[in-house]
N, C-alpha and C positions, 0 to 999 in steps of 0.2 A: 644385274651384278651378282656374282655369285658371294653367298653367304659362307667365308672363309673358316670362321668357326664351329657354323654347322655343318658343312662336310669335315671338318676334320672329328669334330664327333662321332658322325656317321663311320666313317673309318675306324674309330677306336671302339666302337663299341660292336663293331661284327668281327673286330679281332679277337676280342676278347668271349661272343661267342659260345666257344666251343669251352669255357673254362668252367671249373667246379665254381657252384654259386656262392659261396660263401668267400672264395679268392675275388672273383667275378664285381663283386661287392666291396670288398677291399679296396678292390681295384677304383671303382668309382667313386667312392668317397674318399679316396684321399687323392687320384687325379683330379679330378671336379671340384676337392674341394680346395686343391692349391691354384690351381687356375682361379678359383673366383679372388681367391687372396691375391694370386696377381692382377688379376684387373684392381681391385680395391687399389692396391700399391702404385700400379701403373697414370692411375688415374691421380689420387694425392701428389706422387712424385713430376709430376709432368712427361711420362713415357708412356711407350706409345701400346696403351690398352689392349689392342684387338693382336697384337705381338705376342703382350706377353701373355694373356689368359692362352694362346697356344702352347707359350713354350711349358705350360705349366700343366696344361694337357700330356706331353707328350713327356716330359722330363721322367718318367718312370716306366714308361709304357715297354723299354724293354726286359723291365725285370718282370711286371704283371703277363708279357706276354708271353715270356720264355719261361715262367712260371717258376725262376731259378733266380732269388738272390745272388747277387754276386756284388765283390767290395769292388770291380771295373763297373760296375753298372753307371757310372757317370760317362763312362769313357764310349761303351758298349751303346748307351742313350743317344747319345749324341750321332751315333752313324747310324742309327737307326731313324732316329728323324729325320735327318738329310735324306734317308731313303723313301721315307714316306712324304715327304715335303715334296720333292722330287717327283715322287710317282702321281701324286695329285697334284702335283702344278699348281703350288697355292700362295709360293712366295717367290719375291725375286730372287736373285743371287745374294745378293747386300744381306734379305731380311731372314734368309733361310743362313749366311753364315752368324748372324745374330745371336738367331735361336738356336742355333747348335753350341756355337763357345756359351749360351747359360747354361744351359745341361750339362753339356761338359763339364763345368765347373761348379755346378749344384751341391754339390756334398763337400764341400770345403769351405764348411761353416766359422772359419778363423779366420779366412783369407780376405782379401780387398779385392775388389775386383771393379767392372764400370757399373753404369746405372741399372743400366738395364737387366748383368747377372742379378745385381746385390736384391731388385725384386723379387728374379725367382726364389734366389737362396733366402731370402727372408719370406717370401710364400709357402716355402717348406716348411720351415720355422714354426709361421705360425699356427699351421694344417696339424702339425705333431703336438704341439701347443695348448692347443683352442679343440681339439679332437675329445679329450676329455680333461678337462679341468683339474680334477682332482687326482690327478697321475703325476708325479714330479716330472722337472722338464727335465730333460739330461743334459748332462754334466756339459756337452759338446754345444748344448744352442741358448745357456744361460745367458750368455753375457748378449746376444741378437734378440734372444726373448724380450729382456729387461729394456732393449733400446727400442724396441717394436713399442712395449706398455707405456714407454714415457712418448714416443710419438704422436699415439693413440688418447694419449694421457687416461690411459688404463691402470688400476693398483694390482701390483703383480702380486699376489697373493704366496 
C-alpha cells in the first residue's frame, strides 16, 4: 500500500527544489509545520488524520511554489492541489474535493466553516502562532488563537 503522505512529500519537496534556500526553508516549516498541527487537530477532533496533515501540506504550496504572495492564493491553492492530487492519484474524488474546499477556505479566519476546514484554518493559526512565541498574534487569528489555548488548556500569554 502506497504511503499517501510520503509521496506527497516527495512531490513537494522536488517542487520546491530549484528555490532560493532560505524561501526553500520557509517553505518547510511552515508546510510541515501546519500539517503536523493538522494531524494533532485531526486526531483530538475525530477527523480524519492522514486527510488533513495533506491538506496542510499542500494549503500554500502555491504561493511557496510560485514564489509570489498573492491575496487569491487560497483560491489559486486550491486548483493547484486538485492538480497535483490528480496527477499522483492519491485521493478519491470525495477526498480530493475535501481537500480542496479547506484550502480554499484557509484564510478566512472569521468564518464558519465544517470540521474538517475549521482543522486546517486553525492548523494555520496555530503554525503563525506557536512559530515564535514572543511575536504578538495578529489582530485576524486572536480570537482562534484564544479558542485553540482554552482547548489545549494553554495560558495564552
Amino acid at each position: 500500500m502506497e504511503n499517501r503522505i510520503e509521496s506527497l512529500r516527495e512531490y513537494i519537496g522536488g517542487a520546491l527544489r530549484g528555490k532560493p534556500d532560505e524561501w526553500r526553508k520557509i517553505a518547510h516549516v511552515h508546510l510541515y509545520g501546519v500539517a503536523q498541527a493538522c494531524t494533532l487537530l485531526a486526531l483530538r477532533r475525530g477527523e480524519n488524520a492522514e486527510l488533513a496533515t495533506m491538506a496542510g501540506m499542500l494549503h500554500d504550496f502555491y504561493t511557496f511554489r510560485s514564489g509570489q504572495p498573492q491575496d487569491d492564493h487560497a483560491a489559486k491553492g486550491a486548483v493547484l492541489a486538485r492538480e497535483v492530487l490528480d496527477e499522483l492519484n492519491l485521493t478519491s474524488p470525495a477526498e480530493t474535493e475535501l481537500v480542496c474546499a479547506a484550502i480554499h477556505n484557509h484564510s478566512d479566519k472569521g468564518g464558519r466553516f465544517d470540521a474538517f476546514t475549521e482543522i486546517l484554518i486553525d492548523a494555520d493559526v496555530m503554525q503563525h502562532c506557536l512559530y515564535d512565541i514572543t511575536m504578538p498574534v495578529a489582530d485576524r487569528e486572536k480570537d482562534r488563537f484564544q479558542k485553540l489555548c482554552e482547548e489545549f488548556g494553554l495560558q495564552n500569554q
